[in-house]
C-alpha positions in Angstrom: 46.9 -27.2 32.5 43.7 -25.0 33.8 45.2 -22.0 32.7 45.1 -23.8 29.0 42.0 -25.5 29.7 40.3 -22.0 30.7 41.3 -20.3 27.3 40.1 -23.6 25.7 36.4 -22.8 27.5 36.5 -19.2 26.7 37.3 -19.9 22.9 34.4 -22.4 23.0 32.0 -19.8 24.7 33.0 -17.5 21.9 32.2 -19.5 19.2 28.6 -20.7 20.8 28.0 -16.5 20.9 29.4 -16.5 17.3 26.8 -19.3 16.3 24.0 -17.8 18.2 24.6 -14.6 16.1 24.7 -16.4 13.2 21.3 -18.1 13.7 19.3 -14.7 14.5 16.4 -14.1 12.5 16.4 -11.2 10.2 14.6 -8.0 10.4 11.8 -6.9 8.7 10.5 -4.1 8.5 7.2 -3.6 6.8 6.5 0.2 5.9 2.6 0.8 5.6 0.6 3.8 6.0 -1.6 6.2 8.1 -3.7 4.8 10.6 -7.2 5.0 9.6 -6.1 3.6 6.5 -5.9 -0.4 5.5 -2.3 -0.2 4.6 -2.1 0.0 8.4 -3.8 -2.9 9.4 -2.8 -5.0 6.4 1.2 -4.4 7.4 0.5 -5.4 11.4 -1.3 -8.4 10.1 1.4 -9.9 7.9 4.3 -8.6 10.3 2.3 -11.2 12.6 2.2 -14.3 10.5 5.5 -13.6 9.4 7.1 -13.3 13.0 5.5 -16.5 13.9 5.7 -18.6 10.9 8.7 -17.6 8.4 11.5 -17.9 11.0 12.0 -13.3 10.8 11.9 -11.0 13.6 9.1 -8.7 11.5 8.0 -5.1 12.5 5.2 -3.2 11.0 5.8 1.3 10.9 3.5 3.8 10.1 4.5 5.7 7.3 3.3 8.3 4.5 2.4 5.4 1.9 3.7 4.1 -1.1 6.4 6.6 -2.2 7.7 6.7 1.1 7.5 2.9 1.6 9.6 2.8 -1.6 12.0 5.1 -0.9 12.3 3.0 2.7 12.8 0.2 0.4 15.6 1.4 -2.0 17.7 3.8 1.2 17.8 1.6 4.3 17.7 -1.5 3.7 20.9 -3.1 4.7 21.7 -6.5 4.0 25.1 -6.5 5.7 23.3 -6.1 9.3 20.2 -8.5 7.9 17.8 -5.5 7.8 15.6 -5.6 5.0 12.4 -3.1 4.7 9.4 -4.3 2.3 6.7 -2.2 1.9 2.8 -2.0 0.9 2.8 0.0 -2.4 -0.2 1.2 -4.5 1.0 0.0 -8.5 1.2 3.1 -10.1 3.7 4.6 -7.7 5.3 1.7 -8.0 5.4 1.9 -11.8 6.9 5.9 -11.3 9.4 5.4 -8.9 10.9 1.9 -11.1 10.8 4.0 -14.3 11.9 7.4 -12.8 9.0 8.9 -13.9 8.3 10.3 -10.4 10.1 13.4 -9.1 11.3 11.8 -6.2 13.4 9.2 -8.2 14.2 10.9 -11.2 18.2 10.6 -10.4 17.9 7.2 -9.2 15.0 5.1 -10.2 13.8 2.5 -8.0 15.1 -0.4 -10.2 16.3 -2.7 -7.1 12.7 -3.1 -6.0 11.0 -6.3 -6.5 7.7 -7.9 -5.8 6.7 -10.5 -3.3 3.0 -10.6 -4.3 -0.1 -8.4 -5.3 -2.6 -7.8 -2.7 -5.9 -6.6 -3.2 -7.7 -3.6 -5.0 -7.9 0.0 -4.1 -10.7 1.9 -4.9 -10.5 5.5 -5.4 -12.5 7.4 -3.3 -13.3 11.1 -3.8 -15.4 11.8 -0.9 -17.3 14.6 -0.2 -20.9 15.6 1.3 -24.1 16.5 0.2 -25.1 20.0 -0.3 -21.2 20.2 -1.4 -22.3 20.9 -5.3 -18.9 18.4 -6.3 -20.2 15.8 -9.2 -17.4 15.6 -11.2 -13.2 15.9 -10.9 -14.2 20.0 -12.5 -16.3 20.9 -9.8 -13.2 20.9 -7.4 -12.5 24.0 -8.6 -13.1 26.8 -6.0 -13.4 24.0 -3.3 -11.4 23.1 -0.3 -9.7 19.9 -1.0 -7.2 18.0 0.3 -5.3 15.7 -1.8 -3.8 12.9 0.6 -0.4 12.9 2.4 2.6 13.9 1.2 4.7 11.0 -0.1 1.5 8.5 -0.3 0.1 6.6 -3.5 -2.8 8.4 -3.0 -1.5 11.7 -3.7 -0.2 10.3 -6.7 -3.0 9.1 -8.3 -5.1 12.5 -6.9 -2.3 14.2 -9.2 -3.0 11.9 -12.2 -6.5 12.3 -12.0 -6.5 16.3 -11.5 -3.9 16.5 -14.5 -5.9 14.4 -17.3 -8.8 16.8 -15.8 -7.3 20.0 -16.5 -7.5 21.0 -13.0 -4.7 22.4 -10.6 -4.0 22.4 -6.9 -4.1 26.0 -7.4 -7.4 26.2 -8.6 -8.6 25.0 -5.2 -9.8 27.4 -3.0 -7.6 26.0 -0.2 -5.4 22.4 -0.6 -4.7 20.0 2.4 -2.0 16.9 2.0 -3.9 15.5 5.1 -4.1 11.4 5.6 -6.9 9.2 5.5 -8.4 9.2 9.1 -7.4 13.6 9.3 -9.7 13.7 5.9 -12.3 12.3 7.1 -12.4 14.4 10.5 -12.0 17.6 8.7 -14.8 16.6 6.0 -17.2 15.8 9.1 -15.5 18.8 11.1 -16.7 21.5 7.6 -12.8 22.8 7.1 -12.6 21.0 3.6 -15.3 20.7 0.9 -13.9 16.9 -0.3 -10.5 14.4 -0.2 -8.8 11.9 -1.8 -8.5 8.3 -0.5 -7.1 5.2 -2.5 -7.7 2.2 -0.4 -9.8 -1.0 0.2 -13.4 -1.8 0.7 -14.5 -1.0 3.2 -11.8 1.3 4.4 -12.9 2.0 8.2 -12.0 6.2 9.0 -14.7 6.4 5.6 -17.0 4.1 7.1 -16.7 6.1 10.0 -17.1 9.3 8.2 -20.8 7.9 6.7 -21.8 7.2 10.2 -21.0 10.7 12.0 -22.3 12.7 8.9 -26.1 12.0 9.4 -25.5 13.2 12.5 -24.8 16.5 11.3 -27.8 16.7 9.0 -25.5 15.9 5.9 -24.9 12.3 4.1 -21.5 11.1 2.2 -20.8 11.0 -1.2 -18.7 10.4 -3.9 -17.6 11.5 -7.1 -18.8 9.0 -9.8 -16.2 8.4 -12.6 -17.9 6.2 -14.9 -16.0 3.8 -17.3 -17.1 5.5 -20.5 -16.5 8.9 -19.2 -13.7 10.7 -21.3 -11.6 11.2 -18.1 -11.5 7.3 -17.4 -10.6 6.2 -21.0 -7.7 8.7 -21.2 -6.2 7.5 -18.0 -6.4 3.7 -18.9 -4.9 4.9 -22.6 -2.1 6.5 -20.7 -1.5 4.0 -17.9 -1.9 0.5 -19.4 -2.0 -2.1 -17.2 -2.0 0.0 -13.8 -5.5 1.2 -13.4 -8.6 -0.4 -14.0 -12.2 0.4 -13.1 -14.7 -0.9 -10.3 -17.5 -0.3 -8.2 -17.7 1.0 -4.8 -21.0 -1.1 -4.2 -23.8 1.1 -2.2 -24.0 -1.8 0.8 -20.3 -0.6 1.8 -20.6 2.9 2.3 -24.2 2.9 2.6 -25.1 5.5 -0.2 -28.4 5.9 -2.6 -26.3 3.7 -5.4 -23.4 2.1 -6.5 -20.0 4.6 -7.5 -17.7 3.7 -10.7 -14.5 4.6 -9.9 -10.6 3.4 -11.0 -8.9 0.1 -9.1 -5.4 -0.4 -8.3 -4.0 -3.7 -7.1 -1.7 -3.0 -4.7 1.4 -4.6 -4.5 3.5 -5.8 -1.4 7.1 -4.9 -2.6 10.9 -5.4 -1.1 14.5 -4.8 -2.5 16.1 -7.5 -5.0 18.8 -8.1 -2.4 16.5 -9.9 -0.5 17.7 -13.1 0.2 16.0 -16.1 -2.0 15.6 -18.2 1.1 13.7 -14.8 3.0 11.2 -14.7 0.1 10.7 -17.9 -0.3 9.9 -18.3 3.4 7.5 -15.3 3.4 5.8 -16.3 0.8 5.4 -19.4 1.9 4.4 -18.2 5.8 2.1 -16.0 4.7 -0.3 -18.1 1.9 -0.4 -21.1 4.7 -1.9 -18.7 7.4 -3.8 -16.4 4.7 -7.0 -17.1 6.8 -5.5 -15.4 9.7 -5.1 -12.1 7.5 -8.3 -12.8 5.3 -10.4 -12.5 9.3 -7.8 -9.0 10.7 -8.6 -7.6 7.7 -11.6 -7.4 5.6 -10.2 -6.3 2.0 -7.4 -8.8 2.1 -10.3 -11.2 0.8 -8.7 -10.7 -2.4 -4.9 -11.8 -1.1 -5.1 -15.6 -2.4 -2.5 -17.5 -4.4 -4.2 -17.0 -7.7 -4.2 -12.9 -7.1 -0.9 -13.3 -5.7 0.9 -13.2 -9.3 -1.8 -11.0 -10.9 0.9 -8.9 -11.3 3.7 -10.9 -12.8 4.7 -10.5 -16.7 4.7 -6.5 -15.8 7.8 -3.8 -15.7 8.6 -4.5 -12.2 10.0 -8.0 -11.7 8.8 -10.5 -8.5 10.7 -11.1 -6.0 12.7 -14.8 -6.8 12.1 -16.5 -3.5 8.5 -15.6 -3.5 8.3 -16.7 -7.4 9.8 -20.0 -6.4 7.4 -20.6 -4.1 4.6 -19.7 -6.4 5.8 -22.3 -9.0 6.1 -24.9 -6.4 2.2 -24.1 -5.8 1.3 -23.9 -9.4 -0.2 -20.8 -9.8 3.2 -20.5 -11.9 4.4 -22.2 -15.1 
């Protein structure tokens, strides 16, 4: 009678393991960007709220950006071990990679991505110094310039924008593929002539950057890319609905006026096998604590409910938990 009473206990034990298996939260993986860079700051945030108020185990990487975040997105998550990676991804890399318009997903499109909701704006900064003689997207020509990291939404759109302006990589007089916070210490440090940077206002290595320059008897700049300019209208003609145009306002960077530039809202993304009940709960963590985000992080002003489906109606479909919860809300018909 113990000997069957002990195989009763162990059975019991096994299904209480069994149960407690059962009941572990999922993990998240959030894939963000370079330190230095608000993609950073913006992923810890949210990995934060989501570990403590969606019922997820969520973890927040560095990574090279948007093309690698998507790639993250399509090749490891794996929804028989509960591992799902989302990802912070700038809209018209988003918009390549679904299409298979980008190199990188040319054989297999990135058609099982899905969004949860669209973030903020990035600006695009082309930073350089004074004394530099850069004005316009032609006068990188002969210059040292690095255009973001490899894999990143940044170098994207640097690629767009160089393309509708007739100019090349090769044309530089030397080409970097450095990251946000590296560009800004090899502007300051004189090894480059001007960079690339997509991100939010203020982003802090370019805040940084207009601090240590003065320093050095120089001032930041930018290159102003005004909404009439021929450049601008080509690249809204040829990407509807992705870029837009804005103003770096002088107050953030501390220059003698106001830039034009292009906007992107960026778009926090994850794969459609993510569970309805996961998105839902995310969603739904993340717009209660909003304030919690809206003080970490100064350009996730613009994360509200109302921006949060900006993007919805577009190629890319949302993300059915999240939309559920969006309808519930209102901000959805």
């Amino acid at each position: 009678m113990k000997k069957i009473i002990g195989i009763i206990l162990v059975a019991l034990l096994g299904l209480a393991g069994m149960s407690f298996a059962a009941d572990k939260p999922p993990k998240i993986i959030i894939t963000t960007g370079g330190i230095g860079g608000v993609y950073y700051y913006y992923g810890t945030s949210v990995a934060e709220i989501l570990t403590k108020n969606a019922g997820v185990e969520a973890t927040a990487i560095q990574t090279a950006a948007s093309v690698d975040n998507l790639l993250l997105i399509q090749r490891r998550t794996d929804p028989s071990k509960d591992t799902y990676y989302l990802g912070l991804v700038l809209p018209d890399s988003a918009y390549l990679a679904y299409t298979g318009k980008h190199q990188r997903f040319k054989d297999k499109p990135a058609k099982e991505t899905r969004i949860l909701w669209t973030m903020y704006p990035n600006y695009l900064h082309v930073v350089t110094s004074s004394g530099s003689g850069i004005k316009s997207i032609a006068d990188l020509k002969g210059k040292r310039v690095s255009t973001a990291a490899p894999g990143s939404g940044t170098e994207v759109e640097a690629f767009l924008v160089l393309e509708a302006a007739g100019v090349k990589p090769s044309d530089f007089a030397k080409q970097e593929r450095l990251g946000a916070a590296e560009s800004a210490q090899a502007l300051s440090q004189g090894t480059i002539d001007a960079y690339f940077w997509s991100g939010g206002l203020p982003t802090g290595s370019v805040v940084e950057l207009a601090t240590t320059l003065p320093r050095k008897g120089k001032k930041i700049e930018f290159v102003d890319m005004a909404p009439d300019s021929e450049l601008v209208k080509e690249l809204l003609k040829r990407f509807p609905g992705v870029m837009g145009t804005g103003i770096i306002p002088k107050s953030v960077y501390n220059t003698e006026k106001d830039i034009n530039t292009l906007t992107f809202w960026n778009l926090f993304m994850g794969p459609e096998s993510l569970p309805e009940k996961y998105g839902y709960a995310m969603a739904k963590a993340l717009f209660e604590n909003v304030g919690q985000l809206h003080t970490a992080v100064k350009p996730s002003k613009d994360t509200t409910l109302q921006n949060a489906v900006k993007s919805y109606g577009g190629v890319i479909p949302y993300d059915k938990g999240a939309l559920r919860y969006y309808k519930e809300k209102g901000v959805l018909k």
